[in-house]
N, CA, C and O of each residue as an XYZ file, in Angstrom:
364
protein
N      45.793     35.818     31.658
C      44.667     36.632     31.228
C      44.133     37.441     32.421
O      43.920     36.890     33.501
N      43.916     38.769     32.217
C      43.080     39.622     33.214
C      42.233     39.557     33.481
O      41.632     39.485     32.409
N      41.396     39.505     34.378
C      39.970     39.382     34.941
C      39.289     40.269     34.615
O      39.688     41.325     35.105
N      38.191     40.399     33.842
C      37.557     41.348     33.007
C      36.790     42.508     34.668
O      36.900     43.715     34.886
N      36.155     41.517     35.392
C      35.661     42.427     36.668
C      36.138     43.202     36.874
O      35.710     44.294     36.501
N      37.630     43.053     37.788
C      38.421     43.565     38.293
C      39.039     44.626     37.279
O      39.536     45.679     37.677
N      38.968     44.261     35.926
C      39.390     45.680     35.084
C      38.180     46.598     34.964
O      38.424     47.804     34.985
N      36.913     46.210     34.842
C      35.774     46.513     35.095
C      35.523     47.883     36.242
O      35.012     48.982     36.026
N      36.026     47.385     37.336
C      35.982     47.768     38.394
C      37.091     48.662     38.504
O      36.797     49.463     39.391
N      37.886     48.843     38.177
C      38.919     49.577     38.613
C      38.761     51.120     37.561
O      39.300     52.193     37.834
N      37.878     50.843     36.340
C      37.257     52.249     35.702
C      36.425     52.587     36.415
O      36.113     53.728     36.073
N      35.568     52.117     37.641
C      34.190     53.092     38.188
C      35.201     53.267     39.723
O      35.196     52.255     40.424
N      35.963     54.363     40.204
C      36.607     53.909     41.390
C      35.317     54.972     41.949
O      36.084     55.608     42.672
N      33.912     55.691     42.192
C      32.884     55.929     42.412
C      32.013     54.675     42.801
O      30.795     54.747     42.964
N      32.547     53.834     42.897
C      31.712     52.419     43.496
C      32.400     52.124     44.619
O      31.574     51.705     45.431
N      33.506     52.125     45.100
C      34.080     52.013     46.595
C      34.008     53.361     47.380
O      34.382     54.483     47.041
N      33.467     52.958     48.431
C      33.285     53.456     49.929
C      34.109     54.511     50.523
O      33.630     55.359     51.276
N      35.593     54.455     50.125
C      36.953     54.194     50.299
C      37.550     54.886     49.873
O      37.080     55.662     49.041
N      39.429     54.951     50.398
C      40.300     54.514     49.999
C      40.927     53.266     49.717
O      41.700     52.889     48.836
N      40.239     52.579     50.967
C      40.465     51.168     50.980
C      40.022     50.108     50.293
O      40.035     48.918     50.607
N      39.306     51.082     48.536
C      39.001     50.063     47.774
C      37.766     48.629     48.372
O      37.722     47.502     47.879
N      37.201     48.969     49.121
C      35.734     48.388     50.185
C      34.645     48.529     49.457
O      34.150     49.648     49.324
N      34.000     47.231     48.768
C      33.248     47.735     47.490
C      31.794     47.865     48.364
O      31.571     47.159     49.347
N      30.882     48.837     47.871
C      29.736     49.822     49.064
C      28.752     49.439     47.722
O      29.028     49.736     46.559
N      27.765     48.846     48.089
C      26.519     48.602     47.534
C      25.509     49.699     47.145
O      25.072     50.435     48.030
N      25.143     49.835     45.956
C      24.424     51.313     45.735
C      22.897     51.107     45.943
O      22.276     50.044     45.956
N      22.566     52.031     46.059
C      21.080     51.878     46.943
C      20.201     52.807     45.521
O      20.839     53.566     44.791
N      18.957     52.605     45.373
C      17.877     52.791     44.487
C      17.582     54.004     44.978
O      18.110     54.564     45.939
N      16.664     54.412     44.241
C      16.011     56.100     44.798
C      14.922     55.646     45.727
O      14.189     56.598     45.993
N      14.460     54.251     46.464
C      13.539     54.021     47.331
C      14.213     53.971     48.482
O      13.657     54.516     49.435
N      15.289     53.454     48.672
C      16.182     52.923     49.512
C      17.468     54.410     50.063
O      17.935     54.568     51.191
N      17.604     54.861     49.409
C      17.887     56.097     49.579
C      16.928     57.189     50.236
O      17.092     57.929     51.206
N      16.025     57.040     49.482
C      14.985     58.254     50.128
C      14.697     57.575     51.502
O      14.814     58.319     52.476
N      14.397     56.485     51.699
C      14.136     56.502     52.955
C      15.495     56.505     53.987
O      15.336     56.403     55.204
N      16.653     56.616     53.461
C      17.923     56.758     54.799
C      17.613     58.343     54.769
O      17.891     58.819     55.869
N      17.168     59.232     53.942
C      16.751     60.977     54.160
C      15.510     61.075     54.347
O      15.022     62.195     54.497
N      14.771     60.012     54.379
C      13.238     60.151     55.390
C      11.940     61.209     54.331
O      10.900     61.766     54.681
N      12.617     61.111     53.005
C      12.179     61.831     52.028
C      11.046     61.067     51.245
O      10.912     59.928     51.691
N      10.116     61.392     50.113
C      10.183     60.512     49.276
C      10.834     60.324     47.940
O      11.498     61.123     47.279
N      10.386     58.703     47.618
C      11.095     58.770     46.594
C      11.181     59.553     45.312
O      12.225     59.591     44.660
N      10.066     60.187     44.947
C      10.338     61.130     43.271
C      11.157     62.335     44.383
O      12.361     62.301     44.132
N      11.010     62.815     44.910
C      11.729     63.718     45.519
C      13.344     63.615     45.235
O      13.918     64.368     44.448
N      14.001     62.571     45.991
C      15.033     62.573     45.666
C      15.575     62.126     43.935
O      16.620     62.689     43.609
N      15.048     61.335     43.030
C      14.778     61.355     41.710
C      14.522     62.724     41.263
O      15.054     62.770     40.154
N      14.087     63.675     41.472
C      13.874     64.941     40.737
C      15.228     65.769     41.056
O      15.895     66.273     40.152
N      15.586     65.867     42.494
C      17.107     66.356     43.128
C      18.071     65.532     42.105
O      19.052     66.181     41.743
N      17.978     64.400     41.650
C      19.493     63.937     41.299
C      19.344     64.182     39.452
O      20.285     64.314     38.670
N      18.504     64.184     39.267
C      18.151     65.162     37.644
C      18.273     66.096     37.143
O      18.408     66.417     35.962
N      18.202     66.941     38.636
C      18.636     68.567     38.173
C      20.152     68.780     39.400
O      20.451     69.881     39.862
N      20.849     67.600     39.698
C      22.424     67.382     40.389
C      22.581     68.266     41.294
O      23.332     69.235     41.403
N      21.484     67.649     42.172
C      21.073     68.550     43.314
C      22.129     67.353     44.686
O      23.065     67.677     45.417
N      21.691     66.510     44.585
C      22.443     65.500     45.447
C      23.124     64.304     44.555
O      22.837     63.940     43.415
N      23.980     63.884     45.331
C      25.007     63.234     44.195
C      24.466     61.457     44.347
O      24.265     60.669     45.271
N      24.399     61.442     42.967
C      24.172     60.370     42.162
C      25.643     59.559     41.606
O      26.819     59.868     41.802
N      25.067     58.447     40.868
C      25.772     57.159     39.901
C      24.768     56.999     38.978
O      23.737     56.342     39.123
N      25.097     57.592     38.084
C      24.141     56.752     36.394
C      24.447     55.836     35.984
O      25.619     55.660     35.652
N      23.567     54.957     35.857
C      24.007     53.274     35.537
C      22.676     53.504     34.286
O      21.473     53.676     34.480
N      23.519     53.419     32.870
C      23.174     53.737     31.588
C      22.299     55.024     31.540
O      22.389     55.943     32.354
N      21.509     54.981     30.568
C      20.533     56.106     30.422
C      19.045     56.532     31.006
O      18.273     57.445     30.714
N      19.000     55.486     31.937
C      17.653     55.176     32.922
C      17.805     55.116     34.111
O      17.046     55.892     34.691
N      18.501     54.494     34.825
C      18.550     53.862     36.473
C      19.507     55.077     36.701
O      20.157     55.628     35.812
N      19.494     55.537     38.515
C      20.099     56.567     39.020
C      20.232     55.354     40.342
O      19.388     54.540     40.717
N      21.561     55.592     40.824
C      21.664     55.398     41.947
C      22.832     56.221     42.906
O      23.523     57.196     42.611
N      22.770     55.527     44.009
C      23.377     56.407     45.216
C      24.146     55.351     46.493
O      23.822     54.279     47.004
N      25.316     56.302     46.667
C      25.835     55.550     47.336
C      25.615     56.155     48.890
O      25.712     57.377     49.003
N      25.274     55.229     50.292
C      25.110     55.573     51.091
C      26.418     57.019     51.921
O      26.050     58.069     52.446
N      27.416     56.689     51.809
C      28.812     57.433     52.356
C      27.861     58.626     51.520
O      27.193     59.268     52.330
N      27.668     59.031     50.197
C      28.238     59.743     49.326
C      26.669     60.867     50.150
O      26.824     61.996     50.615
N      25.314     60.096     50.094
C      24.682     61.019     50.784
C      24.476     61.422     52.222
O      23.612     62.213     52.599
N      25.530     60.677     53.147
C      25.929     61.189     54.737
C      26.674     62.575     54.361
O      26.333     63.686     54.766
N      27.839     62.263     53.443
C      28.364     63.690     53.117
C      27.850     64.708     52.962
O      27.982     65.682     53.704
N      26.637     64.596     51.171
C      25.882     65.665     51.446
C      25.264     66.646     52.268
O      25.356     67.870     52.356
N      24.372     65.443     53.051
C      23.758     66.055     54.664
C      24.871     66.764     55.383
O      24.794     67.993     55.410
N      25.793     66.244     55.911
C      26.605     67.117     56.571
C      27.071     68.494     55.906
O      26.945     69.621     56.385
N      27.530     68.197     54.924
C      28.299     69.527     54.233
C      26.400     70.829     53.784
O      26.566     71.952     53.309
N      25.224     70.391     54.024
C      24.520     71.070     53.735
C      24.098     71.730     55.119
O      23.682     72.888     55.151
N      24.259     70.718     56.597
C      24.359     71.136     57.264
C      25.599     72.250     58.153
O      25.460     72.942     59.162
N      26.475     72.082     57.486
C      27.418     72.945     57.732
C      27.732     74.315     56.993
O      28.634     75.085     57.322
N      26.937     74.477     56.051
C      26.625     75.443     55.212
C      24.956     76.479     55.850
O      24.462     77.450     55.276
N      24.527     75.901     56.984
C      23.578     76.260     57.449
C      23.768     76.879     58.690
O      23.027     76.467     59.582
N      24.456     77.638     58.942
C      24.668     77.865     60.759
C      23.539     78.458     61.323
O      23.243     78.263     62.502
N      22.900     79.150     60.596
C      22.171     80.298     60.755
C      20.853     79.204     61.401
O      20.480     79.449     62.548
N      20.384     78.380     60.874
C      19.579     77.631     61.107
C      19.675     76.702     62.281
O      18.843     76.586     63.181
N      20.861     76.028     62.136
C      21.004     75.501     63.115
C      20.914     76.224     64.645
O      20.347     75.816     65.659
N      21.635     77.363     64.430
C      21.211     78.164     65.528
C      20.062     78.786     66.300
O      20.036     79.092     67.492
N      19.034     78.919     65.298
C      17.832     79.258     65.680
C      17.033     77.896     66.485
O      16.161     77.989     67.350
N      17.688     76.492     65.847
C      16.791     75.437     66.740
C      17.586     75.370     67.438
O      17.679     74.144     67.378
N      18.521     75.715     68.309
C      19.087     75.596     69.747
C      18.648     76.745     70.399
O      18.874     76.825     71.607
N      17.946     77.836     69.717
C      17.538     78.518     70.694
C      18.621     79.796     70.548
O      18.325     80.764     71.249
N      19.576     79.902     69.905
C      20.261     81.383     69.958
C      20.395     81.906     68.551
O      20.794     81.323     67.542
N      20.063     82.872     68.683
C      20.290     83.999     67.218
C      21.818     84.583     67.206
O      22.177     85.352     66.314
């Protein structure tokens, strides 16, 4: 008999970290907002209108995986040169 988990698990592959299949604990919109130093309805209003990337767990709870919003940040920061440049001081 198959292990219902493990079949479980192998439909959300958005729950590992990975390639390496490394199962990554999802963090709440409190726990999240504070690794972006934000608050929390803040990031809850961003993942409603799929502004930053989320996990819907049924029709109520939103969550987030830590990897998934380091990415964001970076790729929003890399979409920013212009900015970045002005706080180092060169146009």
């Amino acid at each position: 008999m198959e292990n219902s988990l493990n079949t479980s698990v192998e439909r959300r592959p958005h729950l590992f970290a990975s390639d390496d299949d490394t199962f990554e604990p999802l963090l709440n919109a409190d726990e999240a907002s504070a690794l972006l130093g934000i608050h929390p309805k803040t990031i809850q209003i961003w993942a409603r209108r799929g502004d930053v990337p989320c996990i819907r767990v049924g029709e109520k709870y939103i969550r987030f995986r830590a990897s998934s919003l380091d990415l964001w940040v970076k790729n929003r920061l890399d979409s920013q040169p212009a900015s970045r440049d002005r706080a180092k001081g060169t146009s």
